[in-house]
N, C-alpha and C positions, 0 to 999 in steps of 0.2 A: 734614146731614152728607154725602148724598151730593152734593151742589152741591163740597161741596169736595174731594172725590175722584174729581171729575169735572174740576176745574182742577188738581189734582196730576197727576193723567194725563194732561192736554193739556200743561200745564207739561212732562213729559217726554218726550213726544212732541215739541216743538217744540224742547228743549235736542237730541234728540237727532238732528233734521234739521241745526239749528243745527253739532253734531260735524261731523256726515257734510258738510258744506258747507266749514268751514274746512279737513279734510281733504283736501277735494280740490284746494281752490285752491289751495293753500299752496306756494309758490315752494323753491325751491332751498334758498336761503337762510332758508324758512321764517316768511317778510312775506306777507302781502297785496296786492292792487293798489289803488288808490284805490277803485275799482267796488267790486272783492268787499269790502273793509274796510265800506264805506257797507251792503251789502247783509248780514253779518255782525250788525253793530252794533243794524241792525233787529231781525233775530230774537231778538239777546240783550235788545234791548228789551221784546219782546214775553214773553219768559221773566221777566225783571225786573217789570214788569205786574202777571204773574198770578201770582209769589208774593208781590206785595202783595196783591190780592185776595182770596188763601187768607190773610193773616195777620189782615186785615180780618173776614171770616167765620169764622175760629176765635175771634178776640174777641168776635165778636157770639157767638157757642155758648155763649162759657163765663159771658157776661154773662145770655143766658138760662137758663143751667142755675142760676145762681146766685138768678134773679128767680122761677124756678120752685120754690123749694125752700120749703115747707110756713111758712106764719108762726106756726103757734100748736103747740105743744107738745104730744102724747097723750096724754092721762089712763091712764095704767100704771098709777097706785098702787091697790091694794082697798080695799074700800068700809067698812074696817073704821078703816084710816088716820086718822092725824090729818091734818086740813088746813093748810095752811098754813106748811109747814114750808120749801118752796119758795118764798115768795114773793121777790121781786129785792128788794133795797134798794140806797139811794144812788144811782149814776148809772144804773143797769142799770133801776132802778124805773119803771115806767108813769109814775109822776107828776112826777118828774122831765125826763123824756123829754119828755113834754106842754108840760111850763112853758116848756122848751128851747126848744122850736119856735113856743110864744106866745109868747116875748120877743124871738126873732130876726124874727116877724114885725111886731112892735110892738105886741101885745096886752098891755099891761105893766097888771097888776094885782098887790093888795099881797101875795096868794098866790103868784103866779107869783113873786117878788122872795124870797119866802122860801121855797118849795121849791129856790130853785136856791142857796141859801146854800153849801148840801155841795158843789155844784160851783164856786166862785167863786173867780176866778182873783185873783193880785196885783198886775195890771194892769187889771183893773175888769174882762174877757172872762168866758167863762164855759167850762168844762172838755166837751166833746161828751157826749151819753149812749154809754153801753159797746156798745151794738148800733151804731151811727152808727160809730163811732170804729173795726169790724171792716171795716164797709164803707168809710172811707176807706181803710182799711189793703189790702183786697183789689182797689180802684180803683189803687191804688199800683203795685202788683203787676202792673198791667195795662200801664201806663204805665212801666215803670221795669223794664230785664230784667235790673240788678244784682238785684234784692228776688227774680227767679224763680231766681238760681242761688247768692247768696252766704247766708250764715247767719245769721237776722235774729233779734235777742232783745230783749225790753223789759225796761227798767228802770225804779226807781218814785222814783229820786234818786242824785243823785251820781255820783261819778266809777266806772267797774267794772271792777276788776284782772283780767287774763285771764294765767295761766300760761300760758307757753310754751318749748318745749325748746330750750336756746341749743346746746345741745351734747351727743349722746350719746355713752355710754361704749360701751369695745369689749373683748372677749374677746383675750387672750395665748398663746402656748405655751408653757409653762414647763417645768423641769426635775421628774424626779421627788422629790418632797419638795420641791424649790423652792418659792420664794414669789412667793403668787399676787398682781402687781401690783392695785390701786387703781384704778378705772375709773368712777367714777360721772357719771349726768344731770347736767346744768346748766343749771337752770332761769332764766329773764326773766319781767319782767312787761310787758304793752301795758296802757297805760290807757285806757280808751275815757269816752267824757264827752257833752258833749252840745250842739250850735251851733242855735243857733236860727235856724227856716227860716221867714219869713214873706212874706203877701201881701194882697193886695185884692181883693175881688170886689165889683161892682155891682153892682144891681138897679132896674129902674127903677120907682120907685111905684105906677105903675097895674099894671107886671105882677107883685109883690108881693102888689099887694091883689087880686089876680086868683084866686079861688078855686081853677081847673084847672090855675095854673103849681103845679110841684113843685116844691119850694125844694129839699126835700131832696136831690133830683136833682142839679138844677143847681148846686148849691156841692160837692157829691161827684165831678162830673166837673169841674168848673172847679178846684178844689182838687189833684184827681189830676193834671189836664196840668198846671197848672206847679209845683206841687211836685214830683210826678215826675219833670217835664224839668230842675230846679233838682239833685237829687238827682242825679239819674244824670249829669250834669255834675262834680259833685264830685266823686263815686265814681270818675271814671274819670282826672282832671285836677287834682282839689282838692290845693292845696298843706299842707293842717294849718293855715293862718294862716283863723280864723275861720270856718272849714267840716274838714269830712271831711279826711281824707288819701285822693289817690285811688291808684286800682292802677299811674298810670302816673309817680307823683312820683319827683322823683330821690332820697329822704329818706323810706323809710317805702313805698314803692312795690315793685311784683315786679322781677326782678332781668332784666339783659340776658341772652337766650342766644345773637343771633348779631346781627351786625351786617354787615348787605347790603355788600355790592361797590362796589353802584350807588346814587344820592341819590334814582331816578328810577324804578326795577324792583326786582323784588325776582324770583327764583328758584326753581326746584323744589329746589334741592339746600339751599338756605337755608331755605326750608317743611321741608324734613324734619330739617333740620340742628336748626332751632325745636322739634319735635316730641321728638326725642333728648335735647335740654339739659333737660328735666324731668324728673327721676326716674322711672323707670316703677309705684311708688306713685300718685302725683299724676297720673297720664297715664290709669289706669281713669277718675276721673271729670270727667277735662278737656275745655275748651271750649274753642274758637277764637271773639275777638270780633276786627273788624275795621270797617273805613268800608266804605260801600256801593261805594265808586270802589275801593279795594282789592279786592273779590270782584269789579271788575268786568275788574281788571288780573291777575286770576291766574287768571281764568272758562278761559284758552286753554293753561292750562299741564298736562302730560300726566305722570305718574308714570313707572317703568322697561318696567312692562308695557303700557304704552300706553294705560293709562285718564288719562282725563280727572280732574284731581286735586278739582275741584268735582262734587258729588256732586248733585243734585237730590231732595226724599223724596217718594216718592208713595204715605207712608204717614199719615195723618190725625193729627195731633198728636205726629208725628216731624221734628224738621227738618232741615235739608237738611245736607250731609256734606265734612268735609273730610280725608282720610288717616282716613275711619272712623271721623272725634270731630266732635260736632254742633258750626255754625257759627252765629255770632249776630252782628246787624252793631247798631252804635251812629252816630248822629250825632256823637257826643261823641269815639270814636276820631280821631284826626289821620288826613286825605291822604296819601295819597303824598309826601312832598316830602323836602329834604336835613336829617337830624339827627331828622325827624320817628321817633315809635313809633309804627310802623302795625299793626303783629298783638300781640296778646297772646294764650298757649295756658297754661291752667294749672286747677287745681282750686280753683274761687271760694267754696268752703265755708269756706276758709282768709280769707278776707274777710270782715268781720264789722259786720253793720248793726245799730246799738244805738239804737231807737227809748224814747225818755223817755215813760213812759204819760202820754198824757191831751194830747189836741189843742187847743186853744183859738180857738173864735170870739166874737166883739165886734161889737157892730151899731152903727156908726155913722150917727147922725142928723144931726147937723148939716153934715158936713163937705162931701158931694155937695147940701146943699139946694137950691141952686140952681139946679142944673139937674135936679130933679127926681129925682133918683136917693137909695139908702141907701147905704153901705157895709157891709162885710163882714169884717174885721180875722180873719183865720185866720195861727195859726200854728203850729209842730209842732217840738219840741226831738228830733235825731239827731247819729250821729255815723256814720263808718265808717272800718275802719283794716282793713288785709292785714298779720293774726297773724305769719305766714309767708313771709317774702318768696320760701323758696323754692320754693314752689307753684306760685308765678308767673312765666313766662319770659317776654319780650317779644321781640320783629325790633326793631330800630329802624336807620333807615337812613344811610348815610353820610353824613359830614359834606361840608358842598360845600368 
């Protein structure tokens, strides 16, 4: 931990060289020269760097702290106890678990075939065991930073109604003895349901039958990057047609708060102007997501009191700041460009990820024999939909 608050502090050290440098240069006009822009650009490279770095080594932390945590259970109960009362059945069960992992290696016996019956899927796969299926879920988490801020629930079938407030009622002043008008809620429903997200993973024969590879591993991180990456695509882009609805669809998406001047920049007074269109409800637990070339087009822009409006954190599992609301950047956010939605600010609790219990792998044999390899058939039913559209503001930029 201190490796990474030893690069959080250099990180600020070097953003705030970084200040003091385009401060000084900075022309009339408030441009650059070729020289100083090229010499600029470095430093903010070098800042850029090393909060990948730090985000790298907080992953690996939380990956250790996760791999350290105890595998077997304390005997609590007294000795007077009945035994047994605990024991897991179904997918949670040892024996289960076992069969799971001799039949995705290919130790297929007629036990193995009938303990996994309780898990057997209707496409011939087979359902993960209950401990396997926490960890794809928190490699997910890893992978996917809609899952660290929006509101994720499992369902066990079907479609799931979610009330929501279309309209509240409002208090009147009335006359004495008058009458007190009618004012009530008015409720909607979202229905959330479930898309199926699937993939292939390889393996190659010899390193299958390879005693010291972990399969486990490797179909848990292979699974986490691209269903993760698949995921947080949707979530942010997905249209409702056969995937998610994402935060940024024109249909079901958060709502415009300000729209830029410019196809090509965007503003300190339009950052804040974004900031204001959210209810200040919604603004205690809101976030700023943006593209990496966004934070990297706004890195020079200075608030009224002449702070720099990008914040850097050089606190260890705090991240870095923008008008004082953490910022979080996606590949999945759109560029810069004309008509593009480049910022979204809003409270992503009000986004809702509805995970279908029970993931599914399938070992295919025949299909890679050729070239020596197995398959892997993983696949995982979600859905996501923004309850609230007005939780959620966006910038989007002008049209050319």
């Amino acid at each position: 931990m201190s490796k990474i608050l030893e690069l959080r502090e250099k990180r600020a050290k070097v953003w705030e060289a970084a200040k003091a440098f385009l401060d000084s240069k900075r022309g009339n006009d408030g441009l650059l020269s070729p020289e100083d822009t090229a010499t600029y650009e470095k430093m903010e490279a070098e800042v850029i760097a090393l909060g990948k770095a730090i985000e790298r080594l907080e992953r690996q932390a939380a990956i250790d702290l996760e791999l350290s945590k105890p595998l077997n259970i304390p005997i609590t109960d007294k000795p007077t106890s009945i035994s047994g009362n605990n024991e897991k059945t179904g997918r949670a069960s040892d024996e289960y678990r076992q069969s799971f992992w001799n039949m995705m290696r290919g130790r297929r016996k007629y036990d193995v075939h009938n303990a996994l019956q309780i898990g057997e899927d209707t496409e011939g796969g087979y359902l993960v065991p209950d401990d396997f299926e926490r960890t794809l879920v928190e490699a997910l988490e890893e992978e996917n930073i809609f899952r660290q801020i929006a509101n994720v629930i499992t369902t066990s079938s079907g479609d799931k109604k979610i009330p929501v407030v279309a309209s509240k009622g409002t208090a009147s002043w009335v006359d004495e003895e008058g009458q007190i008008p009618e004012s009530d809620d008015s409720f909607a429903q979202v229905s959330i349901g479930a898309y199926k997200l699937a993939t292939m993973i390889k393996v190659s024969e010899e390193l299958l039958n390879d005693s010291i590879f972990n399969l486990e591993q490797y179909i848990a991180k292979e699974f986490a990057r691209r269903i993760g990456a698949k995921e947080e695509e949707a979530f942010f882009i997905g249209d409702g047609s056969g995937k998610p609805t994402g935060i940024l669809a024109d249909n079901g998406g958060g709502e415009i708060g300000v729209t830029a001047a410019s196809a090509t920049a965007i503003t300190l007074d339009e950052i804040m102007d974004l900031f204001y269109s959210l209810k200040s409800p919604y603004r205690r637990n809101a976030v700023f997501i943006m593209n990496d070339s966004t934070i990297k087009a706004i890195r020079k822009l200075k608030d009224n009191n002449g702070q720099y409006l990008w914040q850097p954190s050089v606190t260890a599992g705090t991240p870095d700041t923008i008008i004082n609301r953490p910022v979080k950047t996606s590949a999945f956010m759109p560029a810069i460009a004309a008509g593009a939605k480049t910022i979204v600010f809003g409270d992503f609790s009000y986004y809702w990820v509805a995970d279908r219990q029970g993931r599914v792998f399938k070992r295919l044999n025949e299909l890679y024999a050729a070239t020596g390899q197995v398959g892997f058939m993983a696949t995982q039913r979600v859905d996501g939909k923004l309850v609230l559209s007005e939780a959620v503001k966006i910038l989007q930029q002008k049209s050319a």
